[in-house]
C-alpha positions in Angstrom: 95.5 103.4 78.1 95.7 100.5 75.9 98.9 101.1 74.8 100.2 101.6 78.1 98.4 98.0 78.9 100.1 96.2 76.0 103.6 98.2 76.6 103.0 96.2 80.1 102.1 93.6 78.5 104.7 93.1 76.4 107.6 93.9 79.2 106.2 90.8 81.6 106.6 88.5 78.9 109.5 89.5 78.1 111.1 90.0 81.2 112.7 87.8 83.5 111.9 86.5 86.7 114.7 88.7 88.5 113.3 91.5 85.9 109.8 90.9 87.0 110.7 91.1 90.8 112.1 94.4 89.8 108.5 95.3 87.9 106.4 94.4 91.0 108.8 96.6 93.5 108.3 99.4 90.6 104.1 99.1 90.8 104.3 98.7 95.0 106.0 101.8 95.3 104.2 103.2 92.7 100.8 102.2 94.6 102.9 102.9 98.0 103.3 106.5 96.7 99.7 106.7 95.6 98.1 105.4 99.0 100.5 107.7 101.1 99.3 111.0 99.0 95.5 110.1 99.1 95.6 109.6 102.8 97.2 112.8 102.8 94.3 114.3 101.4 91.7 112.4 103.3 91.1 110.4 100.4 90.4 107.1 102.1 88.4 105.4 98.9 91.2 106.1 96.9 93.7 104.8 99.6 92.1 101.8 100.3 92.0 101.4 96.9 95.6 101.8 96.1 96.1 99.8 99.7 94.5 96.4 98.2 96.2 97.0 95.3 99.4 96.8 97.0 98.8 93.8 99.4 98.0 92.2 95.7 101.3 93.3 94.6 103.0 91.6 98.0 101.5 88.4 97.5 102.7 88.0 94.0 105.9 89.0 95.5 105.6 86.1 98.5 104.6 83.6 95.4 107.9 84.5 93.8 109.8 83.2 96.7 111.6 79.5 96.8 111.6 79.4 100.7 113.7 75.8 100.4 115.9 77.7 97.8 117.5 80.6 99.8 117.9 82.1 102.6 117.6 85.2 101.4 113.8 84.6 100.7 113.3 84.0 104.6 114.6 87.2 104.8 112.0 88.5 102.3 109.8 86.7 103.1 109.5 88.6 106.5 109.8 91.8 105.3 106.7 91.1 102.8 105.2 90.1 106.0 105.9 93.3 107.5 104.5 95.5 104.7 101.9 93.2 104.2 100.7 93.6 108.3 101.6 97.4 108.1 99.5 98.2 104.8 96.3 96.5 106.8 97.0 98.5 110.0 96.8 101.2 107.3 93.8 99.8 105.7 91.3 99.3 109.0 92.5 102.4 111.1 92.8 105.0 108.0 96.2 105.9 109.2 98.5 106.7 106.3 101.6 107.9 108.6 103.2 104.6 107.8 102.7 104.7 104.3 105.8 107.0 102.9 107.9 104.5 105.8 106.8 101.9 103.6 107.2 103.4 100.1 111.1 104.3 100.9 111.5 100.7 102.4 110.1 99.5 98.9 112.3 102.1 97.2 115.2 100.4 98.6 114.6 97.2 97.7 113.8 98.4 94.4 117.1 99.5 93.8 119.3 96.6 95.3 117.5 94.2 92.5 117.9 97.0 89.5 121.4 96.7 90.9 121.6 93.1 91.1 119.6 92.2 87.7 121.8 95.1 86.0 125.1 92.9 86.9 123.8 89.7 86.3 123.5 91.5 82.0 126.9 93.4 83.0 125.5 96.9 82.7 
């Protein structure tokens, strides 16, 4: 594991901030995915786990955002609000039904900013 850690490591600093949006959307769906299947199972330690984990990931996500800047980040800034509200629904009911909603939502995301980052290089 401590390779993997200073891999990580090593990509945030080096990274970014665009690239670094792209590494949080990559670790929410990640934890998304992860919550969704222990919920399945009836896991709920490991869910609630992976759910905290994730609302950790949102609010680095809602740090990121220059609300004066764009408007774009209002827009973001509600659907943050939206996963953020729907992963503590999650959270106190043990309801995981939400959960894949929320991990393809992410998904999406995830790929409009590899898309954008991968034009701003001109890949």
């Amino acid at each position: 594991m401590d390779g993997l850690n200073a891999y990580r490591q090593t990509a945030v600093a080096t990274t970014g901030p665009a690239g670094l949006v792209v590494l949080l959307y990559r670790r929410l769906a990640a934890l998304l995915e992860a919550a969704a299947g222990a919920a399945d199972r009836g896991d709920w330690d490991q869910a609630r786990a992976a759910i905290v984990r994730a609302q950790e990931v949102v609010a680095e996500l809602w740090s990121a955002l220059d609300l004066e800047a764009a408007p774009v980040a209002r827009s973001l800034f509600s659907v943050y609000d939206f996963i953020y509200r729907a992963l503590a629904e999650a959270y106190v009911r043990r309801d995981g039904s939400r959960l894949p909603e929320l991990a393809r939502q992410v998904e999406n995301l995830l790929k409009a900013w590899e898309e954008a980052v991968g034009a701003t290089r001109g890949v």
